[in-house]
C-alpha positions as CSV (number, residue, x, y, z in Angstrom):
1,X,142.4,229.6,-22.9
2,X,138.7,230.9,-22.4
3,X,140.7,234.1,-21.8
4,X,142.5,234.1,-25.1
5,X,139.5,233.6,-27.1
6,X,137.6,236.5,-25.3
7,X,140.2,238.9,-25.6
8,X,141.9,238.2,-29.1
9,X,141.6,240.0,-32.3
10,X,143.2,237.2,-34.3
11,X,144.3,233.8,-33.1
12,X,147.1,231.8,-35.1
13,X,147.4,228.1,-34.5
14,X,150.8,226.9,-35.2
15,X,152.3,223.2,-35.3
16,X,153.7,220.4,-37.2
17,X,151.5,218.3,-39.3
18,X,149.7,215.4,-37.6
19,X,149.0,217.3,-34.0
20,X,145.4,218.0,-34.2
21,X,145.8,221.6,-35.3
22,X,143.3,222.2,-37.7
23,X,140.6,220.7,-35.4
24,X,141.9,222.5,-31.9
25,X,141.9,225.6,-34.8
26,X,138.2,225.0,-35.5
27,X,137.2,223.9,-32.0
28,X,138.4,227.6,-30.3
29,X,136.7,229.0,-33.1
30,X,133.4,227.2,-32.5
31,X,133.6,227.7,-29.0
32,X,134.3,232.0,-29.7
33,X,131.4,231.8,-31.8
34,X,128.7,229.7,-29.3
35,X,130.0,232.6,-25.9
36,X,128.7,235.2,-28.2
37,X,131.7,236.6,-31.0
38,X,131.7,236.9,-34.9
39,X,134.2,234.6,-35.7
40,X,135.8,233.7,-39.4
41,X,137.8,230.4,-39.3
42,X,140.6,230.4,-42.1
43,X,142.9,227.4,-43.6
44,X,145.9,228.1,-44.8
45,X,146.6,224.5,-45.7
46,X,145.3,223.6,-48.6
47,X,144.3,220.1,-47.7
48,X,140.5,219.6,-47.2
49,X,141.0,218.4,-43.5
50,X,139.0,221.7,-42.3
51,X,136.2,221.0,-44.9
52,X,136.5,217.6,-43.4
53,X,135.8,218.5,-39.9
54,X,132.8,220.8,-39.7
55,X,131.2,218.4,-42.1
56,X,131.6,220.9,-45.5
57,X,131.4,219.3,-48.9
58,X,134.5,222.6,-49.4
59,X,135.4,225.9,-48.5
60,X,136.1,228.5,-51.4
61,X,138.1,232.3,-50.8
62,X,135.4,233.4,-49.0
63,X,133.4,233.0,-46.2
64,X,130.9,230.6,-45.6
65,X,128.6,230.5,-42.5
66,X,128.1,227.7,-40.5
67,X,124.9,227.6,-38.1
68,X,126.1,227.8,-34.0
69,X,124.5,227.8,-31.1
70,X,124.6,230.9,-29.2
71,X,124.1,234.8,-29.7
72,X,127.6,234.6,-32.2
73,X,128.6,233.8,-35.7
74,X,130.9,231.6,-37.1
75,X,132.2,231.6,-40.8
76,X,134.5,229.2,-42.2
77,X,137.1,229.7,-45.2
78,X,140.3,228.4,-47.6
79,X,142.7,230.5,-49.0
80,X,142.6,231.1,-52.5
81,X,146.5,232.7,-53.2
82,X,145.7,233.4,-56.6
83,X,142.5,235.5,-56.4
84,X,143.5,237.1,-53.2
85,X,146.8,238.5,-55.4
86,X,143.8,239.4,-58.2
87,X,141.7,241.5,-55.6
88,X,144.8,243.1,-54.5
89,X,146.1,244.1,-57.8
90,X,142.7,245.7,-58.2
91,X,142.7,247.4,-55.6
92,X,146.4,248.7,-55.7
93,X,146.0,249.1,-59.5
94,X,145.6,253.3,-60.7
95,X,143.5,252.5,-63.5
96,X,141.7,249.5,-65.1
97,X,144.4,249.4,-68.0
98,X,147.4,248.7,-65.5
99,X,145.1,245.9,-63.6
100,X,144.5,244.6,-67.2
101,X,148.5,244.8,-68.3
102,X,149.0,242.7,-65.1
103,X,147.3,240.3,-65.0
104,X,147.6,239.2,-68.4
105,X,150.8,238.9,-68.4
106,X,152.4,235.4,-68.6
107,X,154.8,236.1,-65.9
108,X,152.1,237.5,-63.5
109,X,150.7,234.0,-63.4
110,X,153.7,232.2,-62.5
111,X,154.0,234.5,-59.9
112,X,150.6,234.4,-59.1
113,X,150.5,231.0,-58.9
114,X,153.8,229.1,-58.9
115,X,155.9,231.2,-57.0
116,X,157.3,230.2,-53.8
117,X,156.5,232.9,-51.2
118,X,153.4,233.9,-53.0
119,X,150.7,231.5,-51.3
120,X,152.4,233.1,-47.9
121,X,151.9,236.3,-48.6
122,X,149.1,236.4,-50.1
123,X,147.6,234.6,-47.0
124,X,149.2,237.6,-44.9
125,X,147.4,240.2,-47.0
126,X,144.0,237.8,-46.8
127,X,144.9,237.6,-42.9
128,X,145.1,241.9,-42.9
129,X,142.0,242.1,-44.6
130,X,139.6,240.0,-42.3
131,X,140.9,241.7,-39.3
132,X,139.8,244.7,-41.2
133,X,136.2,243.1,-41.8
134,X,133.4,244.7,-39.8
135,X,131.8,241.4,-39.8
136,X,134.2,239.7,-37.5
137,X,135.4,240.4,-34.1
138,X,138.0,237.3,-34.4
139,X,139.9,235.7,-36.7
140,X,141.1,232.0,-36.2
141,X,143.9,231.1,-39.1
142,X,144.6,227.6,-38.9
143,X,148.2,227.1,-40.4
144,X,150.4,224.6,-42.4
145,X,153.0,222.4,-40.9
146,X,156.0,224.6,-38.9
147,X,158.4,225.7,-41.7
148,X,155.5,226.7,-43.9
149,X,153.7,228.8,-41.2
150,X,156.9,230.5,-40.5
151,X,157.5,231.4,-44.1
152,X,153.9,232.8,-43.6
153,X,154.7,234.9,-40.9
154,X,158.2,236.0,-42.8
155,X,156.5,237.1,-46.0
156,X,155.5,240.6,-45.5
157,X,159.2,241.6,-44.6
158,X,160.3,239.3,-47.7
159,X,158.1,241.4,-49.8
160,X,159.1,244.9,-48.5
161,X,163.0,243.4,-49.3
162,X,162.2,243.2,-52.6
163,X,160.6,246.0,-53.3
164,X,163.2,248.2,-51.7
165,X,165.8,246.0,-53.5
166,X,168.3,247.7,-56.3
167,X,167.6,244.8,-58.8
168,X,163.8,245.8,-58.6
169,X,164.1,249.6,-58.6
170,X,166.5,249.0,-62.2
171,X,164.2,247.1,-63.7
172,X,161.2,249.6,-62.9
173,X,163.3,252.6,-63.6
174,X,163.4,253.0,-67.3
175,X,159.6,252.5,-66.9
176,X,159.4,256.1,-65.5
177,X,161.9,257.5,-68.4
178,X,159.8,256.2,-71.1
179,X,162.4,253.4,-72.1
180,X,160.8,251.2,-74.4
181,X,161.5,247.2,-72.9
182,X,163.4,246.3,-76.3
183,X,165.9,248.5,-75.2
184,X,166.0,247.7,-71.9
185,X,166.3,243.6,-72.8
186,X,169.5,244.5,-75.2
187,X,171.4,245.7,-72.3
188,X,174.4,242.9,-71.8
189,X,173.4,241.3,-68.2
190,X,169.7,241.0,-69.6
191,X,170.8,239.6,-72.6
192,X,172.7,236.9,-71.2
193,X,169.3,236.3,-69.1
194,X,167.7,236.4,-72.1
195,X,169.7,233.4,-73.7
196,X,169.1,231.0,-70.8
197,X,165.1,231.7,-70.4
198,X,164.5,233.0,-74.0
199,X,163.3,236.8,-75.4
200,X,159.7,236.4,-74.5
201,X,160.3,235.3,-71.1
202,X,162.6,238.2,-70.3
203,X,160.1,240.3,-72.1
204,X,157.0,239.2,-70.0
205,X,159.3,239.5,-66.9
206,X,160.1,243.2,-67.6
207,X,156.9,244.0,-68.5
208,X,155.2,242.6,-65.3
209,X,157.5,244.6,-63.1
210,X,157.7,247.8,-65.0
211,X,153.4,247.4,-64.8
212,X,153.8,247.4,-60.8
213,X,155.8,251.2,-61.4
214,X,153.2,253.5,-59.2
215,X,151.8,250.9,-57.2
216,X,154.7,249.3,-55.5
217,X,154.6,252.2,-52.5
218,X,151.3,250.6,-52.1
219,X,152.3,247.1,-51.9
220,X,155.0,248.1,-49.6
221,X,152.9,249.6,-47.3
222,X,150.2,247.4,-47.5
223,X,153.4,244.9,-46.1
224,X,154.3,247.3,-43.3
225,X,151.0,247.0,-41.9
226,X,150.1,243.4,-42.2
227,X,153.9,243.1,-40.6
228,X,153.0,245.3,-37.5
229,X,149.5,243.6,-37.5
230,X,151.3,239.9,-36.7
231,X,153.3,241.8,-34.4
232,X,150.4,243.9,-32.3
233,X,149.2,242.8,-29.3
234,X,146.0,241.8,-30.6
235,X,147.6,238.3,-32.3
236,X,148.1,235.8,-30.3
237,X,150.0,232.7,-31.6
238,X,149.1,228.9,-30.0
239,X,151.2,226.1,-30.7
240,X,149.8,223.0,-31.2
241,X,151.7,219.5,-30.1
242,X,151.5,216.0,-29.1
243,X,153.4,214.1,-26.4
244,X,156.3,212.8,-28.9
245,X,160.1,213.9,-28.8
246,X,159.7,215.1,-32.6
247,X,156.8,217.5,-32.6
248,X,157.9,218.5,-29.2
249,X,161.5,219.6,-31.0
250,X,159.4,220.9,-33.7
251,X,157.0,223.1,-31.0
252,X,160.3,224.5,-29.4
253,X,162.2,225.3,-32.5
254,X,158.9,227.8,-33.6
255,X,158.6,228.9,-30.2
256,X,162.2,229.9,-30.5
257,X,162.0,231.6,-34.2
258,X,158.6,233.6,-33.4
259,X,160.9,234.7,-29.9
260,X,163.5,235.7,-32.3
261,X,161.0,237.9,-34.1
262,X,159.7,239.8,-32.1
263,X,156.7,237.9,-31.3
264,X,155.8,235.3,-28.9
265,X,153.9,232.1,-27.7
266,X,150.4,233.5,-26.0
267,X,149.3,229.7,-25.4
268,X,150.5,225.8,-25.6
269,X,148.0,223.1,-26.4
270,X,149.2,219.4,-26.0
271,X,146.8,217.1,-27.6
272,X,146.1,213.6,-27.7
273,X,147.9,212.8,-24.0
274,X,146.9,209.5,-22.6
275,X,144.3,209.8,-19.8
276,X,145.3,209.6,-16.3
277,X,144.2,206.5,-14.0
278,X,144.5,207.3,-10.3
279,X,147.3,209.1,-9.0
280,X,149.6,206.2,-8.6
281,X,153.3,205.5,-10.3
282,X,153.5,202.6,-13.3
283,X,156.1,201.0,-10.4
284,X,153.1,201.1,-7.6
285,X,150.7,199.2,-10.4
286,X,153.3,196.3,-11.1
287,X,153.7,196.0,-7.4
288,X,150.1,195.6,-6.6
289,X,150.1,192.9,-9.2
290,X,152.3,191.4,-7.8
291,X,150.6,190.9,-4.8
292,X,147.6,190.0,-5.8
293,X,149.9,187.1,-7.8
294,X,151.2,186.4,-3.9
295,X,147.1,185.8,-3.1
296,X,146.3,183.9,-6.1
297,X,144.0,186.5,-7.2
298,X,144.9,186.3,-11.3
299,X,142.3,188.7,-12.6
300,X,143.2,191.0,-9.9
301,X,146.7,190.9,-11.0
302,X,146.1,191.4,-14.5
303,X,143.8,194.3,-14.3
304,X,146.8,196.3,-12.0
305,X,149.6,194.8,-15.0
306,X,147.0,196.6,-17.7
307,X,147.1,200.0,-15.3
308,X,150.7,200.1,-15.0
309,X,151.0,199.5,-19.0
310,X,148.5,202.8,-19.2
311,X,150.3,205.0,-16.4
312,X,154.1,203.9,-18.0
313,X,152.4,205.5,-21.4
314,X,151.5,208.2,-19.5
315,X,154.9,208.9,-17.5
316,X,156.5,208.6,-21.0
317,X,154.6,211.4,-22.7
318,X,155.2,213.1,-19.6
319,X,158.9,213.2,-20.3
320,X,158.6,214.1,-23.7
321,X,156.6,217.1,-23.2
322,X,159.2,218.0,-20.1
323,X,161.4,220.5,-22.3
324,X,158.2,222.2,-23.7
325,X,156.4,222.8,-21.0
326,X,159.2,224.3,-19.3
327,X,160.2,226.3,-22.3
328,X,156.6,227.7,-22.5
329,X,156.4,228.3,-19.0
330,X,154.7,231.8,-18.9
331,X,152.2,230.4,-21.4
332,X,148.9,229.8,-21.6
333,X,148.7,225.7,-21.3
334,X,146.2,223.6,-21.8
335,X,146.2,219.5,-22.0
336,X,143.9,217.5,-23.7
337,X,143.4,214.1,-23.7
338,X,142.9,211.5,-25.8
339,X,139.2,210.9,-27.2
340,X,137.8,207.9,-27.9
341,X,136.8,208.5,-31.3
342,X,137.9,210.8,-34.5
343,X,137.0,214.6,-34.3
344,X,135.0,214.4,-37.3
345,X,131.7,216.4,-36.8
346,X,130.4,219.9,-35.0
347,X,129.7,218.0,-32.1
348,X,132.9,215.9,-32.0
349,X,134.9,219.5,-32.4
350,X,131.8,221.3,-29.4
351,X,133.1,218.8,-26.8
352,X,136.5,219.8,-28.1
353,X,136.3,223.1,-27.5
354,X,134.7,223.0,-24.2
355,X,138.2,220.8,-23.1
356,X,140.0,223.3,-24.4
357,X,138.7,226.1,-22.8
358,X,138.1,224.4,-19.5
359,X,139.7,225.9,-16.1
């Protein structure tokens, strides 16, 4: 794992909700940032959990340095969906009256804001733009749950669909004839639209996309390359789990669809296993007990029962994990235990790192 954080360009923790992914996110990034890199530290999920654990009263859309030890730098930020789309529409924008007819449109900020699939794409596009930051040599996203990071990693191709799609290029076309939107809204299909989610809705609609006419080559290939950028050798993907059957399933299932993508699992980190005691069996524990019942010695033989309680824990999380470790066999792994209090502070998340990272 010290590997991977040495050698990456951007590092995308994956898991499902609950596994200790936003702090094994923020721990590899703290521990990048105290061997020496300039490392920016991104949440996807918009719950405050990352605030939470380097001690932050919030993190805004951009980033925010945090004071490390070492010759590095480490920043710290949350997606804002809405004025990431902004800044893009500037910048994709030809002039300051088509940035204007966007965004105050009604429709832009139901798309902006409500849209499903926005929030992942836009965190693509913020993704594409810190890898492009001079001030950072890594960038750490930390994800949401499984099925939301995948529709993350999906979005850039979704968005490249659409804009190649026929319904889009009919709507945009009479934009490039000169076709006033009254006329385009009394065509039959769009009147029949019109009648289930009124005029001024189909107006807006129509509007908003004829606005994108000139710019949409530049969303598109603003797509293609945050696409190839998940794809590149430079991002490396880490799945976070725990030892149970049901984010072990979960682990496997997005091992599977980023396989099916073209990408794959660089590294595995199982969090929260119980520690090990000795190298004995659960069944070798109860039998010593036993024993020391056969000499009378009763404390003796309840301190072996409490050690075989611990190891049977143990050889049960052991089984769960089985299937995953042997799917991610080529990967990266690294196995944590559990600690003995929350991960709550910098120095909770230091000593977190330094596991992590450990040969």
């Amino acid at each position: 794992m010290a590997d991977v954080i040495r050698d990456s360009r951007i590092i995308v923790c994956c898991g499902s909700g609950g596994v200790g992914k936003t702090t094994s996110a923020a721990a590899l990034a703290l521990a990048a940032a105290e061997s020496g890199r300039k490392v920016v530290l991104i949440t996807i999920d918009p719950a405050k959990r990352l605030a939470d654990a380097l001690g932050l009263q919030g993190l805004t859309n951009d980033p925010s340095p945090i004071a490390v030890d070492g010759s590095g730098g480490l920043w710290a930020m949350m997606l804002d969906a809405r004025a990431t789309f902004d800044a893009l529409i500037r910048q994709q924008a030809r002039s300051e009256a088509q940035v204007r007819r966007i965004l105050e449109n009604p429709f832009y900020d139901n798309v902006a804001s409500r849209l499903s699939g926005s929030q992942e794409y836009m965190a693509a596009e913020k993704l594409y733009e810190l890898s492009n930051d001079d001030r950072f040599d890594l960038v750490v996203v930390d994800t949401p749950p499984t099925r939301e990071a995948l529709d993350f990693l999906e979005a850039p191709q979704k968005l490249m669909n659409f804009l190649d799609h026929r319904v889009y290029r009919w709507l945009i076309a009479p934009a490039r004839s000169g076709l006033k939107i009254v006329n385009i809204a009394a065509q039959p299909i769009l009147r029949t639209i019109g009648r289930v989610i009124g005029a001024d809705v189909l107006a807006d609609a129509i509007n908003f996309f004829q606005a994108f006419e000139g710019i949409e080559s530049g969303f598109r290939d603003r797509a293609d390359s945050v696409q190839r950028l998940l794809k590149s050798d430079v991002t490396k993907y880490l799945v976070v789990a725990s030892p149970r059957r049901d984010t072990v399933d979960e682990a496997i299932y997005f091992s599977r669809q980023l396989r099916s993508a073209g990408m794959s699992v660089t590294g595995l980190i199982v969090n929260r296993l119980q520690p090990l005691f000795g190298s004995g069996t659960a069944e070798e524990a109860e039998s010593a007990a036993r024993a020391a019942d056969d000499r009378g010695e009763t404390d003796l033989a309840v301190l072996h029962r409490n050690m075989a309680h611990l190891r049977r824990i143990s050889e049960a999380e052991e089984e769960a994990i089985a299937p995953l470790l042997s799917f991610a066999a080529s990967s990266v792994i690294s196995r944590v235990s559990q600690r003995s209090e929350d991960v709550h502070d910098i120095g909770a998340i230091r000593n977190l790192g330094r596991d992590l990272v450990a040969p």
